[in-house]
C-alpha positions as CSV (number, residue, x, y, z in Angstrom):
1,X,4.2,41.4,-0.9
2,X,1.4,40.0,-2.9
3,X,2.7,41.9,-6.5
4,X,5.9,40.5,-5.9
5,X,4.2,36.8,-5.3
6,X,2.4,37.0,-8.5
7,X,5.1,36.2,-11.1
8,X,5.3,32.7,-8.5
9,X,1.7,32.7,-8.8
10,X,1.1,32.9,-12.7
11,X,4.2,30.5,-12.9
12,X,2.5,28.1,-10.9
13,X,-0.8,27.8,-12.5
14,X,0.5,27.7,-15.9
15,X,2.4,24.6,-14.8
16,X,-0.6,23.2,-13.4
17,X,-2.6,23.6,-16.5
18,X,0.2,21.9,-18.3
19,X,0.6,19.8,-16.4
20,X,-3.4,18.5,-16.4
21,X,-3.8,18.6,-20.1
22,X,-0.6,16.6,-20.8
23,X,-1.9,13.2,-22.5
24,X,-0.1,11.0,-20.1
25,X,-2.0,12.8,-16.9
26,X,-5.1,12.0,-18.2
27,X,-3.9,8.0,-19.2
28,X,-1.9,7.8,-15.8
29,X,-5.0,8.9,-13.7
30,X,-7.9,6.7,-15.9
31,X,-5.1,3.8,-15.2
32,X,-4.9,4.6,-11.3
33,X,-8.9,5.0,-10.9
34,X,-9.5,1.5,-13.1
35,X,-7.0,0.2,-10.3
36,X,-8.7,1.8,-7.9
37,X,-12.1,0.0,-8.9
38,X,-10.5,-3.5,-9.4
39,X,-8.2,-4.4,-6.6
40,X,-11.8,-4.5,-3.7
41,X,-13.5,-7.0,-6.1
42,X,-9.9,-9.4,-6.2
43,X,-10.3,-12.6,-4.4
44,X,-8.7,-12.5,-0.9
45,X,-10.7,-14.8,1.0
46,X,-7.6,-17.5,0.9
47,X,-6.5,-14.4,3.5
48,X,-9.8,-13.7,5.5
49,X,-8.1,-10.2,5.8
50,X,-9.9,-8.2,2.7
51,X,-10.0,-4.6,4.5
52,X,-6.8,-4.5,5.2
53,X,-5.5,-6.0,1.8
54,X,-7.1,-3.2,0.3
55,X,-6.7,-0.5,2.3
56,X,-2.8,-1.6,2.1
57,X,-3.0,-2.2,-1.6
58,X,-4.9,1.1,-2.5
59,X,-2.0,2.9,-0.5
60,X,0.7,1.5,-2.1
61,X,-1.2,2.2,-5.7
62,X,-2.0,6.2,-4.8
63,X,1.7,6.4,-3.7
64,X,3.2,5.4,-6.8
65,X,0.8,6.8,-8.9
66,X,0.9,10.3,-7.5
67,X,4.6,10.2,-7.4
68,X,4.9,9.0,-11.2
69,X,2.0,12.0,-11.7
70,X,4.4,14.0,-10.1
71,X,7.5,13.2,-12.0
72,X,6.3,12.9,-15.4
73,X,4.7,16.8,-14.4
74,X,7.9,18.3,-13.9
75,X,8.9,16.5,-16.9
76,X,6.3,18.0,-19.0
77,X,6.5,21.8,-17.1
78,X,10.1,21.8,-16.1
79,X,12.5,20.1,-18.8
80,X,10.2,20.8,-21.6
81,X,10.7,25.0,-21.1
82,X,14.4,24.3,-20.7
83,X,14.8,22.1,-23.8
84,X,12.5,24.7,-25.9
85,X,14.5,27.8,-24.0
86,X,11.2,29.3,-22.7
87,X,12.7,29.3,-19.9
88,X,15.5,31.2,-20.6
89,X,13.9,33.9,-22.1
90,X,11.2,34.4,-19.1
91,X,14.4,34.8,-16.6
92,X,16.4,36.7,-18.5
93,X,13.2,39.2,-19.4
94,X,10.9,39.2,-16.3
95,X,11.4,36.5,-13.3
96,X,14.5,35.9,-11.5
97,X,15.4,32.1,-10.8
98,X,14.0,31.9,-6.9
99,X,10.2,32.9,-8.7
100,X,10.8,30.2,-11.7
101,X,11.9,27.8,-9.9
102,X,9.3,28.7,-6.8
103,X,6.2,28.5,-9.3
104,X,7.0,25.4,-10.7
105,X,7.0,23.8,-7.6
106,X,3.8,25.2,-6.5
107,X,2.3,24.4,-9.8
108,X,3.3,20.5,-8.5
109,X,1.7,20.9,-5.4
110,X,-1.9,22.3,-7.6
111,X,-1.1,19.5,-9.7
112,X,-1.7,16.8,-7.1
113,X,-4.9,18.3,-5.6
114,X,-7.1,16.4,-7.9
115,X,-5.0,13.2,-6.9
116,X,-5.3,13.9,-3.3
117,X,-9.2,13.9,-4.1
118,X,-9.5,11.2,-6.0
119,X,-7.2,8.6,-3.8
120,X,-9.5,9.7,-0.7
121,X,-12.5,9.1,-2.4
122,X,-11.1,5.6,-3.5
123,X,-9.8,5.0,-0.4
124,X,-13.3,5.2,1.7
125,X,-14.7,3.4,-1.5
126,X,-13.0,0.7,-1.5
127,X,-13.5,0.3,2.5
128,X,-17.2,-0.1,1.5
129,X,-16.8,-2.7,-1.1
130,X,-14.3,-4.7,0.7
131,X,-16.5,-4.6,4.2
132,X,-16.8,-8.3,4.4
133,X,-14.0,-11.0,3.8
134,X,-17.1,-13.1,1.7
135,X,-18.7,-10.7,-0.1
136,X,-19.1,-7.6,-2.5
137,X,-21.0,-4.1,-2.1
138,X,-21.9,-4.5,-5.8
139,X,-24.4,-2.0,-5.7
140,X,-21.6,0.5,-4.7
141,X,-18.8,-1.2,-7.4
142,X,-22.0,-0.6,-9.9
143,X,-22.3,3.0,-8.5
144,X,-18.3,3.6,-9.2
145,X,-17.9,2.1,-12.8
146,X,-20.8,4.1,-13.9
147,X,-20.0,7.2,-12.5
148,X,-16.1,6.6,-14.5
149,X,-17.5,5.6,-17.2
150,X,-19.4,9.3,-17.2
151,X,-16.5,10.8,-16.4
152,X,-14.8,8.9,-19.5
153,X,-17.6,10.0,-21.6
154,X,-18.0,13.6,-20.6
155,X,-13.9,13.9,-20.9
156,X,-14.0,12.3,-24.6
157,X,-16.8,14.5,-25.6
158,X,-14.9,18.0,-24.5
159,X,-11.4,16.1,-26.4
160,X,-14.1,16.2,-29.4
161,X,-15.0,19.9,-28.9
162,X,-11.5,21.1,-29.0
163,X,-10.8,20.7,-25.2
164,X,-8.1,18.6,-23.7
165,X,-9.3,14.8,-22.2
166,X,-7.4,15.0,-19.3
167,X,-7.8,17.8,-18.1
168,X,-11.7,17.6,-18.5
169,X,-11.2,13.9,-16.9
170,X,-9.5,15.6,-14.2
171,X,-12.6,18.0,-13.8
172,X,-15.2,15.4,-14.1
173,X,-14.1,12.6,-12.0
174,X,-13.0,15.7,-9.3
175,X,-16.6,16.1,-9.5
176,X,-18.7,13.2,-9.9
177,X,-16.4,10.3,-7.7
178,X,-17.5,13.0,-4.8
179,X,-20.8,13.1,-5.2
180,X,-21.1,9.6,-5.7
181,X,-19.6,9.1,-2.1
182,X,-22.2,10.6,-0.9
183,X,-25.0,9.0,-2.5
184,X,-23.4,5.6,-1.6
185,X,-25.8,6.3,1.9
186,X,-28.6,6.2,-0.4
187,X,-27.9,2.5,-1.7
188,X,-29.1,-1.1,-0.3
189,X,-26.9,-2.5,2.1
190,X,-27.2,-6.2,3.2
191,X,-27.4,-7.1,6.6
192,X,-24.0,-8.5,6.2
193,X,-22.5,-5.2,6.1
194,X,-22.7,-4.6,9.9
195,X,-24.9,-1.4,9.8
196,X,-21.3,0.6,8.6
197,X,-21.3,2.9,5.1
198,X,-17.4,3.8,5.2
199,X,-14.3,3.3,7.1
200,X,-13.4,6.6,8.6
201,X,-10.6,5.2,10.7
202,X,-8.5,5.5,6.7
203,X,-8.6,9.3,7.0
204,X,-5.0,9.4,8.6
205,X,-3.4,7.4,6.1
206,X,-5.1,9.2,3.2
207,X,-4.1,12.8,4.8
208,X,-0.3,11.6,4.0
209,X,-0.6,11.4,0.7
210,X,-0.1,14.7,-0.2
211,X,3.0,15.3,2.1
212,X,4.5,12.4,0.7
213,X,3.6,13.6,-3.2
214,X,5.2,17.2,-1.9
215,X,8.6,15.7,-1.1
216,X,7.8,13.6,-4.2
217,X,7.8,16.9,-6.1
218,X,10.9,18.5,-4.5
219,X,12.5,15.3,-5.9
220,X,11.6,15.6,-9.3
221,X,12.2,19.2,-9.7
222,X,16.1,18.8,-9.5
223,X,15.8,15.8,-11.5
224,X,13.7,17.5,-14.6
225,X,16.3,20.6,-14.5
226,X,19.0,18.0,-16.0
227,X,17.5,15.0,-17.5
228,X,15.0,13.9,-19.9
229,X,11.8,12.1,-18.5
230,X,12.8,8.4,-18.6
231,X,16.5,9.8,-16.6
232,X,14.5,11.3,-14.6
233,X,11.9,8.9,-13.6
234,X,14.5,6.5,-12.9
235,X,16.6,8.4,-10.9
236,X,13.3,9.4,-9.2
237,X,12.5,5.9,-8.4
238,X,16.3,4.7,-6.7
239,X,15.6,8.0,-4.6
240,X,11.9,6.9,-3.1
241,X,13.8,2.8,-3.0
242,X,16.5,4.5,-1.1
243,X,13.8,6.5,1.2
244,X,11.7,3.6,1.8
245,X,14.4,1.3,3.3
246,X,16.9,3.7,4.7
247,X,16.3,2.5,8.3
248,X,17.2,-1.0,7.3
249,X,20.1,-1.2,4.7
250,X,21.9,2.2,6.3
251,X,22.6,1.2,9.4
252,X,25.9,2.2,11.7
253,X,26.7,5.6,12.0
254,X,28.4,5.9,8.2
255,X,24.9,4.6,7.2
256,X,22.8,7.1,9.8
257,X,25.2,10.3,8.4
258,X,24.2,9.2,4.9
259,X,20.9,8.7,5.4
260,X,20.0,12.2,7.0
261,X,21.0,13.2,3.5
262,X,18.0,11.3,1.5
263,X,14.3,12.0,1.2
264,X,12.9,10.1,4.0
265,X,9.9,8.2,3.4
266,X,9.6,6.2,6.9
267,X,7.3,8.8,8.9
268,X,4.8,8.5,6.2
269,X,4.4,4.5,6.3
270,X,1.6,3.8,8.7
271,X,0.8,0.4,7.6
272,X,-2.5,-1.1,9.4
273,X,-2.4,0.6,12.3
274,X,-6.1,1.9,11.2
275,X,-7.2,-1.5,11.6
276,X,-5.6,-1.4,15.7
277,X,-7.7,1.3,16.3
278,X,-6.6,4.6,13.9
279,X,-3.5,5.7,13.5
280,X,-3.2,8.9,15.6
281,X,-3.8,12.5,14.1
282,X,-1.0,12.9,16.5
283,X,1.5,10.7,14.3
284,X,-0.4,12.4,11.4
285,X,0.7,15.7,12.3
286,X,4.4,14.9,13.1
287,X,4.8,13.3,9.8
288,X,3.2,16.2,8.1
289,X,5.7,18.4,9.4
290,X,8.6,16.0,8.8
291,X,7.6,16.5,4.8
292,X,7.5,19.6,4.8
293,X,10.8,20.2,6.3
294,X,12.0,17.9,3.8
295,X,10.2,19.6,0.9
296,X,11.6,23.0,2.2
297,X,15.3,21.8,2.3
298,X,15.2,20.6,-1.0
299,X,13.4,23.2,-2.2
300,X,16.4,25.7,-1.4
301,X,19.3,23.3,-2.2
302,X,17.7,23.1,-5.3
303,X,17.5,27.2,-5.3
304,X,21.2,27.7,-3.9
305,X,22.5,25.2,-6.5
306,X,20.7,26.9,-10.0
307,X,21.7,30.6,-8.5
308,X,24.5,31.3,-11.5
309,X,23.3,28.5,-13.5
310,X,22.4,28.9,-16.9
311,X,18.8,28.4,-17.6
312,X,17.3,27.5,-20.9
């Protein structure tokens, strides 16, 4: 069992390290995190509802972002060995199709890890800096833009030693954004802050991330094996439009038969129900399973469909 898993297993982490050191990963992540950092020192008092505004709008950034990281990585690991032929030659030598195309997607789901990191670790930030509707944590915004700023610096000075910047952003920020959360207990707080460090009730929401990124990645995968990036990203992006708002534009029972046939977001989408008390681990749970399913069915359409296709 486990020899005939490692062909999917070497697969998977050489897409995963491709996938890390491609330029655009590292440019795409710096952009996200600098996002990250900005949008709980905007100006929402006109609203007098800052958490939520940022919890919402750091949800809807680590969505996108780890669904473009996503795409562009089975640009990069998927239609860049088919173009070359790599592919080709590792099937027709040593792998069969079901192990290719099973690694790749497992090098997807490595791929995100370091996102699923970083957008929890934003996610509770941010909850600390936007506490109050009048006022910023600025010793914890200091705290964050020195600690990427490190990361920046660390990841430039390996790019200068030979390495690749984003993968050693990757590694640094997977590092140091952590270890920062933590020392955030150790700052000043004003009295202001109501005696609370972090906003635990957000855990739900950031624990769908991933499942959401997974179906993300059983997206792409088709996608890469016949287009180019920009085809691909596009097509990518009327999928997740579709999945989004599937409940309201397909509606009847022609709509309802063709909407069981898209990627569903809609179990994912817990808007602010942290803010009415937590969204349940229960819901949590349901929608993790719901993603998977998802993932797994496209998964072995995507298998059945490239059986006696030619690869490479």
């Amino acid at each position: 069992m486990l020899a005939a898993l490692r062909p999917v297993r070497e697969v998977a982490l050489a897409a995963a390290r491709s996938a890390w050191r491609a330029p655009v990963h590292g440019v795409l992540l710096l952009l996200a995190l600098g996002l990250a950092g900005l949008l709980p020192l905007a100006d929402y008092l006109s609203f007098l509802e800052k958490r939520r505004l940022v919890a919402d709008s750091l949800q809807a950034l680590w969505l996108l972002s780890g669904l473009a990281a996503v795409g562009l990585g089975a640009c990069r690991t998927v239609g860049d060995e088919l173009r070359s032929g790599v592919c080709g030659l590792l099937v027709a030598t040593r792998l069969s199709r079901t192990s290719w195309l099973s690694g790749k997607l497992a090098g997807l789901a490595l791929l995100l890890l370091p996102w699923w990191l970083a957008a929890a670790v934003t996610q509770l930030w941010g909850s600390r800096l936007a506490f109050d509707d009048y006022r910023v944590d600025w010793p914890a915004a200091r705290l964050y833009w020195a600690l990427l700023l490190l990361a920046v610096l660390l990841a430039t000075w390996r790019a200068w030693r030979g390495h690749s910047f984003a993968a050693s952003l990757t590694a640094a920020v997977s590092l140091l954004l952590p270890l920062g959360l933590l020392a955030l207990g150790l700052l000043p707080r004003g009295a202001w802050s109501g005696g609370q460090l972090l906003d635990w009730r957000q855990l739900p929401a950031v624990a769908l991330y991933y499942p959401q990124w997974l179906l993300g990645a059983a997206v792409a995968l088709p996608l890469a094996l016949v287009g180019d990036a920009v085809p691909t990203l596009l097509a990518g992006a009327v999928v997740l439009a579709l999945g989004l708002t599937a409940d309201a534009l397909l509606s009847g029972p022609v709509g309802r038969s063709i909407g069981w046939l898209l990627p569903n977001w809609q179990p994912f989408q817990v808007g602010d129900q942290w803010v009415r008390g937590g969204a349940s681990w229960g819901l949590v749970q349901r929608a993790w399973l719901a993603g998977l399913a998802q993932t797994a069915a496209l998964w072995q359409l995507t298998v059945a469909a490239w059986a006696e296709h030619e690869l490479g």
